[in-house]
N, C-alpha and C positions, 0 to 999 in steps of 0.2 A: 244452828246445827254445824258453823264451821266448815270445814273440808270433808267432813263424812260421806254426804253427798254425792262429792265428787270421785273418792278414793271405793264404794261399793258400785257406783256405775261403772267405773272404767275397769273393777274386778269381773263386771256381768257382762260388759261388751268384749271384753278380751278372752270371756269365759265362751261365747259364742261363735266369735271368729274360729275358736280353735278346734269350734265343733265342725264347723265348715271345711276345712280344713283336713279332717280329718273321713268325713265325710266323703271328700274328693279322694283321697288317698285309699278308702275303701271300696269304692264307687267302680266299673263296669265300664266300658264305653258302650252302652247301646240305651236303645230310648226306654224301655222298660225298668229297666235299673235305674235311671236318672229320675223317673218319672211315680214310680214304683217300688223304689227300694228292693228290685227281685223278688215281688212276694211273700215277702216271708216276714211280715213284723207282728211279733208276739202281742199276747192278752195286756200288760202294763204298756209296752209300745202303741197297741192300737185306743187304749181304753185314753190314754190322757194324749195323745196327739188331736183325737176325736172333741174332748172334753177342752183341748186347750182352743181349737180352731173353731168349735163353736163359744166359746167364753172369750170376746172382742172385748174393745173399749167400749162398744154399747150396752155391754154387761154389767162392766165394773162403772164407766162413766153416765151413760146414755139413760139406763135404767134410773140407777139411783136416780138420775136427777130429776127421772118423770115423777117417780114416788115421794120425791121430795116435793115437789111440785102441786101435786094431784091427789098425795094424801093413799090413804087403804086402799080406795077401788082399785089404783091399779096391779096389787098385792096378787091378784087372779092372774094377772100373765104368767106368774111362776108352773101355771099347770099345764104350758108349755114341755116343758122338762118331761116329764114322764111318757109325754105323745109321742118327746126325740126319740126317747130309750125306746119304743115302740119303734118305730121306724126303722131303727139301726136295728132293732133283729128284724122285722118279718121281710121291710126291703131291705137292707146291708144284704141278710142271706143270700136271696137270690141275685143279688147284683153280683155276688162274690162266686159263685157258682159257674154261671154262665161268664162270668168275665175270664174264669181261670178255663173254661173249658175253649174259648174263643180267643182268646188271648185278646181282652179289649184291654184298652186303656182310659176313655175319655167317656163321657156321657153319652157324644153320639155314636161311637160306635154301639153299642146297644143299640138305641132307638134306632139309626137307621140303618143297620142291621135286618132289624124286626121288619121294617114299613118298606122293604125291597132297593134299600140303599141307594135313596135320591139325595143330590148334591145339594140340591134347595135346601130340605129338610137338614140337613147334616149343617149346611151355614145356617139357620136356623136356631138349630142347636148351639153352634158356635156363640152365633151374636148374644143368646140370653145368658151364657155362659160371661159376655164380658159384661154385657150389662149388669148382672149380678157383682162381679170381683171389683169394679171401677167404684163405685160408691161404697164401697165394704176397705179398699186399700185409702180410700179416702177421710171415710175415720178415723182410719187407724195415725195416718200421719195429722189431724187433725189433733190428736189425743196425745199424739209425740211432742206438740206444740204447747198444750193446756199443761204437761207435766213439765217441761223443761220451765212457764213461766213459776209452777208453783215452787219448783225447787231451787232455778234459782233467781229468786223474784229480786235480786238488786245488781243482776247484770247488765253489763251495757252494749249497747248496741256494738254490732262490727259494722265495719268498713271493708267494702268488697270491690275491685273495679268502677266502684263512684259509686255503689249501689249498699244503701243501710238497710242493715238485719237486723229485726228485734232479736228478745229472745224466744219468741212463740217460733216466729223463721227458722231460728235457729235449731230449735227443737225437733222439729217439724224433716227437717234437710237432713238431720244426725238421723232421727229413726229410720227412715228412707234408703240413706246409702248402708246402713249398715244391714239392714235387714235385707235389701238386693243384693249386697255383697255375699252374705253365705248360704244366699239362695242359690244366687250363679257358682258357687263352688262347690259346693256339696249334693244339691239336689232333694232327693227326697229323703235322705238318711239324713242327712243336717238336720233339716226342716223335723223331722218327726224326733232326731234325739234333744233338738232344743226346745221342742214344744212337750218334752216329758220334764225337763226343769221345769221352762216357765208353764206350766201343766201345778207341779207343785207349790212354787213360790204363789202362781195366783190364788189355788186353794186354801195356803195357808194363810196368805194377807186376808185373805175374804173372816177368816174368824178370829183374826185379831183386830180386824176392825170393827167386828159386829160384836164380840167381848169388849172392847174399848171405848164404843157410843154406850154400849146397858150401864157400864161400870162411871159413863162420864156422868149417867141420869141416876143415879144412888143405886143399881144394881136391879134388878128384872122387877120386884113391883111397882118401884117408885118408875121405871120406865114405862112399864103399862098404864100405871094409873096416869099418868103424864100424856099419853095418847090417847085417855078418854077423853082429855082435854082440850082434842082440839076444836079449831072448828068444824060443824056437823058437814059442811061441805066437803071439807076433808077427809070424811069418816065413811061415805057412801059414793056411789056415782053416780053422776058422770064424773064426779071428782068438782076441782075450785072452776076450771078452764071448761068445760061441759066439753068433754072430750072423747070420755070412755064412758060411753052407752054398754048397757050390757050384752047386744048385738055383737058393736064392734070389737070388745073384751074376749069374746065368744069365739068372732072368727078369727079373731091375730090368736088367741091359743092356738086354735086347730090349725091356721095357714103358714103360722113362721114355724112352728115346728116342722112341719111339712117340709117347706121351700129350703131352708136350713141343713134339713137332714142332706137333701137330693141338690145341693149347689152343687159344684164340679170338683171344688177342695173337698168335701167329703165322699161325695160318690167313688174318689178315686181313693179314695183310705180304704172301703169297703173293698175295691181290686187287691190293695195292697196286703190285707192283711193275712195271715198264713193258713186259716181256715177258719170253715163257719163258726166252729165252737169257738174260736178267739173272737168272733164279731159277738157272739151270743153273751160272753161272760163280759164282752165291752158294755155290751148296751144295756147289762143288769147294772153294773158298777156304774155306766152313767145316770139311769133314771132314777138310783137309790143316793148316788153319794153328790152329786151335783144340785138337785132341789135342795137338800139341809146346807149346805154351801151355801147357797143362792138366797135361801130366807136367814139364815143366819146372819150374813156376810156383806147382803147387797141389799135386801129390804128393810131389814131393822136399821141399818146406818140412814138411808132414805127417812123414817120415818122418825126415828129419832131428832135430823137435823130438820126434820119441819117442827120438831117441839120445839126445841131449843134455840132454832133459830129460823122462825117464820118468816117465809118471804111476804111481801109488800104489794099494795096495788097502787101504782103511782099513775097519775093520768088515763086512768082505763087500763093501764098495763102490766100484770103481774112481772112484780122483781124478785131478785132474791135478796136477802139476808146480805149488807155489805160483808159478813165474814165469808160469804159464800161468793160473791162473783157482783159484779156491779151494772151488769146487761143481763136484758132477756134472754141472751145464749148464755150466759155461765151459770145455768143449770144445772149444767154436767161435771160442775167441779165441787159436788157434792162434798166427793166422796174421799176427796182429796185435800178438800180444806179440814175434812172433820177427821183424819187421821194426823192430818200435822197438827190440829190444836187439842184432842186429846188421849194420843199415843204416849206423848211424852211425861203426859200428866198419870198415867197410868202403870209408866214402866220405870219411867224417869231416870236422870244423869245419862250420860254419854252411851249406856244402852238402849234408853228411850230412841236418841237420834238413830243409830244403827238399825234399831227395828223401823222406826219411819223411812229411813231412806231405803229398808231393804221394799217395803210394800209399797210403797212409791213405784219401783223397779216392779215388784212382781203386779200392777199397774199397766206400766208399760210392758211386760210379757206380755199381758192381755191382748195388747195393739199389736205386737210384733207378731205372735206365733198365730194369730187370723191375718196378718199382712203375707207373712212367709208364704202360709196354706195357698192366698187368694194368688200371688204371685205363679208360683209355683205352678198352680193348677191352669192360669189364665197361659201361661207358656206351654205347656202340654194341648190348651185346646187350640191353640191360633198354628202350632207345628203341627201338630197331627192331623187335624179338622179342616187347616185354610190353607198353608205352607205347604201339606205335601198330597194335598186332595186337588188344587186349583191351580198352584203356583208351579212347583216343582215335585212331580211326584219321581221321578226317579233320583230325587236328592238321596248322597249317600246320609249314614248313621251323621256323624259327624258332622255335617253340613246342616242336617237339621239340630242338632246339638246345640249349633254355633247360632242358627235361627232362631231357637227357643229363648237361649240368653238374649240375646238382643231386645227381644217381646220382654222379660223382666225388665230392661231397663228402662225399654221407651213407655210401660205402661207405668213405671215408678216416676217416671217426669211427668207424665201425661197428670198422673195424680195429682201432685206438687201443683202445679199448672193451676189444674180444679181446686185447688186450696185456697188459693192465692187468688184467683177471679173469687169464688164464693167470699170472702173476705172484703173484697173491692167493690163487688156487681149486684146493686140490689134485687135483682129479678135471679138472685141465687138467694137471699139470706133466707127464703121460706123452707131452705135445706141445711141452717145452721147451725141445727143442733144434732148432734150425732144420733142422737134414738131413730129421726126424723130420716137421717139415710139412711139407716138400718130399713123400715118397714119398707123404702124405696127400694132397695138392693135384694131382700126378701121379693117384692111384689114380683120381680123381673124372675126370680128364680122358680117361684109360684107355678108359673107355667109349662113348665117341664113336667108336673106332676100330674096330668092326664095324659099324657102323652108315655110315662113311665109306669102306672095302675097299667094302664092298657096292654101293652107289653108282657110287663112281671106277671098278671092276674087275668086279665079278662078275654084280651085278642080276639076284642070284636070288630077295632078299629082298623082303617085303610089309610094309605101313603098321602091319599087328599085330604081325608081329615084330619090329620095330623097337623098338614101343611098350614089348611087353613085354618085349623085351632087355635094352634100356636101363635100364627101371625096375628089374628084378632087377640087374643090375649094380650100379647105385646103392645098392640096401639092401645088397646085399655088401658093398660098401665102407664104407658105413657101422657097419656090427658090428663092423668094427675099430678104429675111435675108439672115443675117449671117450667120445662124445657116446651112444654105446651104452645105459650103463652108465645116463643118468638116465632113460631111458624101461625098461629091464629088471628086474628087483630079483628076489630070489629063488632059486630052484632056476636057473631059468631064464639068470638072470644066471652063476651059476657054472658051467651047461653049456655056454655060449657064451664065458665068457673061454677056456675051456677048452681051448674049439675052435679059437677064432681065435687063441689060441696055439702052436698045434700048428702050423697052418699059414704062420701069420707066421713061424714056424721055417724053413720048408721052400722058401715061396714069397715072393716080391711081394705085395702088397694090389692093386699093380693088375692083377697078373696073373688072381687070384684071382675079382676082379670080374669081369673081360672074360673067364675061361671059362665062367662061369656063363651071363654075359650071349650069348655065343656060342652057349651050348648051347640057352638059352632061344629065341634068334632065329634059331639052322637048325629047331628044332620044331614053332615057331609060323608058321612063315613055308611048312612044309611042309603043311600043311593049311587054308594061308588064300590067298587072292588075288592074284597080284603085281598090280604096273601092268602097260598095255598096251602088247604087243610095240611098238605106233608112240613109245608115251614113251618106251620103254627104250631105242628106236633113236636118238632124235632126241636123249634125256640122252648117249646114245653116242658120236654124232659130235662133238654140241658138248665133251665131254670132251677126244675124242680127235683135235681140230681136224679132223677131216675133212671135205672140201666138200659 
């Protein structure tokens, strides 16, 4: 491929910068503009910033590589998709209503707004908010890593203060600064006019890649007929890994669409956007044009390279395909090996490369404009929520401005940091495959969504319930990490892999949280306090626009 590579990325990163840039140049000094773009972003602005920040590297990477993996069964998460679009109208609406009427910004203001504005609750809100973006920003430069080795897979290490960088490092530390670079200058108009590009470019790569695996297999029968052929374990579930029970398939439809919709980057799209009917014609355009994407784009390439190139069981342990990756993590480079070996073969000569290196990039968009989102959003909740609630609340405009930037960088190291231990520390590598944070990052988000039904729809619940919903949810969630394993040891520890085994069989993680957390806050909530009938009425109307 030559310098192509090189000469279309440094067109997209300079193409970025100057959006930042410009951004800044357009931009407000107050926290609502930085954070919000002023309200006012149209039906094309809201529909593909939405569509770009939910379509991550675990979309283009993370997926494919289960479906490669795992075969058909896991073809059903696709109905995910439709639940989103669902969500972005009947909650976006109301989010958007009551936030323009209240002037919120962040997730908790709503909720603890509603529940009589306790601090607990409000950090509460905060912490799920970072436990969400942390593992989501961590994909992303994971994904930055996986793309710089395939493009440029004969570079050589640098030399830094005595300290050698592959090129996975390298990759890894380019996405990073650059996408905190036009985070910190631009804000939320950066952020949303570069996630309407990389919004496009990942659209389009998505059906030249899923045009370019049918056309590598002789064209759509001989590719069907060619996946009757696989193995049967492949063809049904749980799939090869007995992974996806029809349960568990069940509840990650209904729970990541969910957790997804209501993470903090999107809840604040919903603030942002100029009115209901631009959320409304968003979330048609997302639930009709992003599934035919999705199966076009991301599943038929999946499925294709398990014909063509089946992975292995070597000692007990599914591999993949040496074309595909040479460890049980490069799963996820499905999608990326099977565009560089047959894009070219398809379009061929020196436009072949050009189209490979552009969807290589619109690739990495994937990673950037959910890193930008998760950035972005992770600064608005730690300045608003903990900065000017706990710390300094009579900070002026600008002081918090200069706060928020900071929270982009330290959480863009903080990530980097998590890269680089998950790479080194075995009691992280059970989170080394991207799909694998995703459900993680999801689970954490999960929980905000009884807490936000309650509010938006039902307002049966109380400020205790809430409190202690939420918090048991969270430690649910967290027994299923890793992160378990260093505060448990003992009897204890092997009761509980045990368990959470059993049930990671069966169910979701975030499913699992938010029943707990549900049960916990119809309990609690039935022997404590609500708000009063006049706040209930008056959260009411301003929800449900009523005069």
């Amino acid at each position: 491929m030559g310098f192509t590579p090189h000469i279309v990325l440094l067109l997209y990163l300079g193409m970025l910068l100057s959006f930042g840039i410009i951004g800044y140049l357009k931009s407000k000094v107050s926290e609502e503009d930085y954070y919000l773009a002023g309200r006012g972003q149209g039906v094309l602005v809201t529909a593909l910033t939405i569509m770009a920040t939910f379509f991550s590297s675990s979309a283009l990477l993370g997926v494919p590589g289960l479906v490669y993996k795992d075969g058909v069964g896991f073809l059903f998460f696709v109905l995910n998709l439709p639940l989103s679009g669902a969500a972005i109208y009947l909650l976006g609406s109301r989010i958007w209503r009551i936030g323009r009427a209240r002037g919120y910004v962040t997730p908790a203001d709503l909720i603890t707004d509603y529940y009589g504005g306790s601090s607990l609750l409000r950090g509460l809100v905060a912490f799920v908010g970072f436990l969400y973006v942390i593992p989501y920003i961590v994909m992303q430069i994971k994904a930055g890593g996986y793309l710089a080795q395939r493009m440029f897979p004969d570079a050589e290490n640098l030399s830094f203060f005595g300290m050698e960088y592959g090129i996975f490092d390298v990759g890894a530390i380019a996405l990073s600064i650059l996408t905190m670079l036009y985070v910190l200058i631009g804000g939320m108009r950066s952020v949303a006019w570069t996630d309407v590009v990389q919004g496009i470019l990942l659209l389009s790569g998505m059906i030249v890649a899923g045009l370019a695996t049918v056309m590598a297999m002789g064209g759509p029968s001989s590719f069907f007929i060619q996946l009757s052929e696989l193995p049967p374990a492949a063809l049904s579930v749980p799939g090869p890994s007995g992974a996806w029970s029809p349960w568990k398939l069940m509840t990650i439809c209904m729970f990541t669409s969910l957790a997804t919709m209501i993470q903090p980057g999107q809840w604040m799209r919903y603030y942002a956007a100029k009115s209901v009917d631009t959320l409304k014609k968003s979330a048609l355009i997302f639930a009709v044009g992003l599934p035919c994407c999705f199966l076009f784009g991301v599943m038929l390439v999946g499925l294709g390279a398990r014909a063509l190139y089946p992975p292995s069981t070597v000692s007990g342990n599914l591999l993949p395909h040496p074309k595909i990756g040479t460890s049980g993590g490069e799963f996820d480079q499905v999608v990326v090996a099977m565009i560089q070996e047959h894009v070219p073969l398809l379009i061929g000569g020196g436009l072949g490369a050009i189209v490979v290196s552009l969807i290589l990039v619109a690739v990495m968009a994937a990673s950037m404009s959910t890193a930008d989102s998760n950035l972005h959003a992770l600064s608005a909740v730690l300045t608003r929520d903990v900065y000017d609630r706990f710390i300094r609340p009579k900070a002026s405009e600008g002081e918090r401005a200069w706060f928020g930037r900071g929270v982009i960088i330290v959480a863009t190291l903080l990530a980097l940091w998590l890269v680089s231990v998950g790479d080194r520390n075995p009691d992280f590598q059970t989170l080394s495959l991207i799909a694998q944070l995703m459900f993680v990052a999801m689970a954490f988000s999960c929980q905000l969504l009884p807490l936000a039904i309650d509010a938006l729809f039902v307002r049966r619940g109380t400020q205790a319930g809430a409190i202690s919903g939420i918090t048991s949810g969270i430690l649910v969630v967290f027994l299923f990490t890793p992160f378990a394993n260093i505060f448990l040891t003992g009897g204890l520890e092997n009761s509980l892999k045990e368990l959470t085994s059993t049930l990671g069989k069966l169910f979701d993680t975030g499913f699992c949280g938010a029943f707990v957390n549900t049960t916990v806050f119809i309990v609690v909530s039935k022997f404590t306090k609500r708000p009063t009938k006049e706040h209930r009425n008056t959260f009411a109307r301003d929800t449900e626009g009523v005069p």
